[in-house]
N, C-alpha and C positions, 0 to 999 in steps of 0.2 A: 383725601382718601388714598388708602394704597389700593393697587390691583396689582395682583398677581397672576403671571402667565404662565400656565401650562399646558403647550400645543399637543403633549399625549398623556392626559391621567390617565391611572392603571386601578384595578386591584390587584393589590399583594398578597398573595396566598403563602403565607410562614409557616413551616413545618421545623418541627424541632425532633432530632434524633440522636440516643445515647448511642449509636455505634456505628460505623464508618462505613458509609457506602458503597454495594459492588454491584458489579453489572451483572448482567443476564441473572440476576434474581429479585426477588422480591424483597423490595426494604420496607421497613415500617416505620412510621412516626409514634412520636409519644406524647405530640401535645401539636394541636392545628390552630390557626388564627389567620386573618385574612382583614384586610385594610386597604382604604384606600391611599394612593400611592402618586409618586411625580413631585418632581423639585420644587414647581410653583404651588403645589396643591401641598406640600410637606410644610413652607412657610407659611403660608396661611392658617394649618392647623395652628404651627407654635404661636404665632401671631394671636389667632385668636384666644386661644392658649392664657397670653399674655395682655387680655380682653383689650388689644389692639385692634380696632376698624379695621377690615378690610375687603377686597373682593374679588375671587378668583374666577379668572378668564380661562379661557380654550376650547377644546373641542370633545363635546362626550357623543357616544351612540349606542343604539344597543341596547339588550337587557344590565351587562356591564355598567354601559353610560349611567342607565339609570338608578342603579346600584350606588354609582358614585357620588352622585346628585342628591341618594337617600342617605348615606352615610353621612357626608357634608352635613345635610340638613337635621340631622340628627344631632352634631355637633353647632349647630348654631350660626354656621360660616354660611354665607352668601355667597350665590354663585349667580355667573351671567353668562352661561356654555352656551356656544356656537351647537346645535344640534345635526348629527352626521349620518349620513349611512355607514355601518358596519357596527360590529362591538368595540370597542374599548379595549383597550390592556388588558391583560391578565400576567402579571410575572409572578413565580414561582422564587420563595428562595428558601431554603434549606440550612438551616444550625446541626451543626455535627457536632457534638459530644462539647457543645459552647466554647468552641474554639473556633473552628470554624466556617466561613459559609460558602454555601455553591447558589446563585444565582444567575439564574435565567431569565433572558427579558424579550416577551414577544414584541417581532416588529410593527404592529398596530395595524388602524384601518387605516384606508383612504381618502384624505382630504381631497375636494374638489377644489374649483376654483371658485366655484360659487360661496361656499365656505369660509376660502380665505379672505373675498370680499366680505362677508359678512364680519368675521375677526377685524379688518382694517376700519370697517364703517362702525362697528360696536368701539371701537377703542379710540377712534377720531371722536366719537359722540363724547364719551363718557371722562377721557382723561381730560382736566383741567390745571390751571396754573396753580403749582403749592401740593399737586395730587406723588405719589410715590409710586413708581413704578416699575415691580420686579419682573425681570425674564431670567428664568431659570430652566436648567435642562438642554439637552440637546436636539436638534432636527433630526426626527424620525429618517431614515434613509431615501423614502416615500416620498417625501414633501419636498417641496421646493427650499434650496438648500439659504436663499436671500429672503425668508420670513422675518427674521430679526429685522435685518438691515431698512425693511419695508415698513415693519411697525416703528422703526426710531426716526423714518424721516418722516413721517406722519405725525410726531410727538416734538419733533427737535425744536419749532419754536415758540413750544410751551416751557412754563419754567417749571420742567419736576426734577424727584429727584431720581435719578435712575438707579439699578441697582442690579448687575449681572453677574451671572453665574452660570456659565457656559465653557465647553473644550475649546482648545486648539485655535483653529483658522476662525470660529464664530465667534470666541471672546474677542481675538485682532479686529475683527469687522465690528465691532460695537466699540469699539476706543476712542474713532474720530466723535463719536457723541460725550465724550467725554465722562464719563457716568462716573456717579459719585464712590461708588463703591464696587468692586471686583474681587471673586475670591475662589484664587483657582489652589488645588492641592498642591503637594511638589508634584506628584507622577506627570499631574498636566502642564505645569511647569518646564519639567523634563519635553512634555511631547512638542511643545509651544516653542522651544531655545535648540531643539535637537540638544538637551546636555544630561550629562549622567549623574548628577548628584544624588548619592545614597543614602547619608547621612548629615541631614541638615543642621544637625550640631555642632559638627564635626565640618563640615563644608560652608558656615555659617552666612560667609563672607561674599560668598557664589551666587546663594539665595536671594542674597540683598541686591546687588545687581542685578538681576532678573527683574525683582521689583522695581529696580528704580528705573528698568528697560520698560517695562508694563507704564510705570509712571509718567515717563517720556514722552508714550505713547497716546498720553490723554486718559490716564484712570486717576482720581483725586486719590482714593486712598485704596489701599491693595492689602488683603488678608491673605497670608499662603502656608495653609495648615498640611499639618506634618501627622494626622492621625493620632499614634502615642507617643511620640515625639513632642506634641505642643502644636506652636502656631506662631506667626509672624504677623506684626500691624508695618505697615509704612504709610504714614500719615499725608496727608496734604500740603505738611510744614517740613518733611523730608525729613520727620525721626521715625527711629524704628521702636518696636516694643514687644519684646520676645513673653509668652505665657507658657510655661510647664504646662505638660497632658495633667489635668487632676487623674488623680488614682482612684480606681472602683473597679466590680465585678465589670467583665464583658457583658451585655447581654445580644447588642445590633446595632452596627453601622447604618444602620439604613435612617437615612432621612437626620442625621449627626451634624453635617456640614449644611442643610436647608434650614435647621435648628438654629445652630450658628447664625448664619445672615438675618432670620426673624429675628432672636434677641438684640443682634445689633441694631438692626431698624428700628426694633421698640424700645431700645434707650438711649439712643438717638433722636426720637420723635421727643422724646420725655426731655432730655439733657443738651442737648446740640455739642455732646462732647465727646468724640471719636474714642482716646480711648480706653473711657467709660462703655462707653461701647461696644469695645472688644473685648474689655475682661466679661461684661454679662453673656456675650455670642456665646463667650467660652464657655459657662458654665450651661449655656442654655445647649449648646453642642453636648457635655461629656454627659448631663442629665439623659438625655436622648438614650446614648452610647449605654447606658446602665440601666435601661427599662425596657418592655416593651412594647413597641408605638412611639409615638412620640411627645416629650414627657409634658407632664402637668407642671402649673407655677406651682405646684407646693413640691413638687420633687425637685425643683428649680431651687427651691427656695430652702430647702431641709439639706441641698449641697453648700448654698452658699454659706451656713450655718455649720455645717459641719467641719468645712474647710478653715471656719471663722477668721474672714476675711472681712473689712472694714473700707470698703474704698465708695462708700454713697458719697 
């Protein structure tokens, strides 16, 4: 089984506007939509999506929480939420003239402790040897900043396979578990090495070091995607493998790179071949990027068609 954690799902309330936002007036939208949201809760949709098993963890509360819980359930995805006092997320984000976006992210409720026992005893229970197990997203400012670290040494001597995607100091703290799969952007790249690379194309050679420091570090294989730039594989076998951005309409970043990682996990579970695996992420990432919500297998599937590409 996969689980997928996410310690703050949201709803995303999307507003779309043809003209450029100003303050101290009154702006209007031209087109509203609202979804549920969070990195572990975004994989799970593509996942299922891509009628991949699986089961997403964390914490709901609230009319919110259970907004989330109805939505999910609506889409077919199982869930096994830690239940909280307070509401839920709620982030707002804003498309200005589909170029681009302004994004606001509330800083959530409060997890107790009782709570987080409850998280460690659900995932001590349910994760088994052979099971997948994604953390995604970052530690709310609120919460105790060693959650990760807490649920991988409660897992560390089960044989799964891990799969992270996390900023900064929480990715480093997940290495020693050695997890199979890691896939930080450049910007977090940049915030992770203290280093300035602008242009990944063009800095090519930078990038790759970075990865092979990440690698060093105990991650078997490392993606470090570059937005409309493309993306980078560094394998487990210490090759790399560069993918062009596919070209299409803009429509939302949001939930792109969580895309990414579900399509990699599901042709990986399907192929045990890395990267095969990366060229689906990709498609299953720019699908995303060109829709919105987060895309369907047949919008998945009408790209890789399009691009008529041949790599089964």
């Amino acid at each position: 089984m996969i689980y997928t954690i996410t310690l703050s799902p949201t709803i995303d309330y999307s507003l779309k506007s043809e003209y450029e936002l100003k303050t101290d007036f009154i702006n209007r939208s031209t087109k509203e939509a609202y979804e549920v949201g969070g990195k572990g809760i975004n994989v799970s949709i593509m996942l299922n999506n891509l009628a991949t098993e699986n089961v997403a963890l964390g914490f709901v509360g609230g009319f919110t929480g259970n907004e989330i819980v109805n939505i999910l359930k609506h889409k077919n995805i199982v869930t096994d939420f830690v239940n909280i006092q307070g509401n839920s997320r709620t982030n707002v984000k804003i498309n200005i003239k589909n170029q681009k976006e302004l994004i606001i992210n509330a800083t959530g409720p409060l997890i107790s402790d009782k709570n987080l026992n409850d998280l460690y005893t659900k995932i001590q229970y349910l994760v088994k040897d052979g099971d997948v197990v994604v953390i995604a997203g970052n530690i709310p400012s609120i919460m105790k900043q060693d959650i990760y670290v807490q649920i991988l040494e409660l897992i560390k001597q089960k044989k799964v396979l891990l799969i992270v995607d996390a900023t900064k100091d929480l990715l480093i703290s997940t290495l020693k578990y050695k997890p199979f799969l890691i896939k930080p952007n450049l910007e977090e790249i940049n915030e992770i090495f203290k280093s300035e690379i602008k242009n990944p194309i063009t800095q090519m050679e930078q990038v790759k070091l970075k990865a092979l420091e990440l690698q060093k570090l105990g991650a078997q294989n490392v993606v470090i995607s570059f937005g409309g730039q493309g993306s980078l594989l560094l394998d487990k076998n210490q090759e790399f493998s560069y993918r062009e951005a596919i070209k299409g309409k803009f429509v939302s970043s949001t939930g792109a790179g969580d895309s990414m990682v579900a399509g990699f996990i599901s042709k990986y579970l399907q192929t045990k071949n890395v990267k095969k695996s990366f060229i689906f992420g990709n498609y299953c990432g720019s699908a995303t990027v060109f829709t919105t919500g987060i895309a369907s297998s047949k919008e998945i599937d009408e790209l890789i068609k399009k691009e008529g590409e041949v790599w089964e």
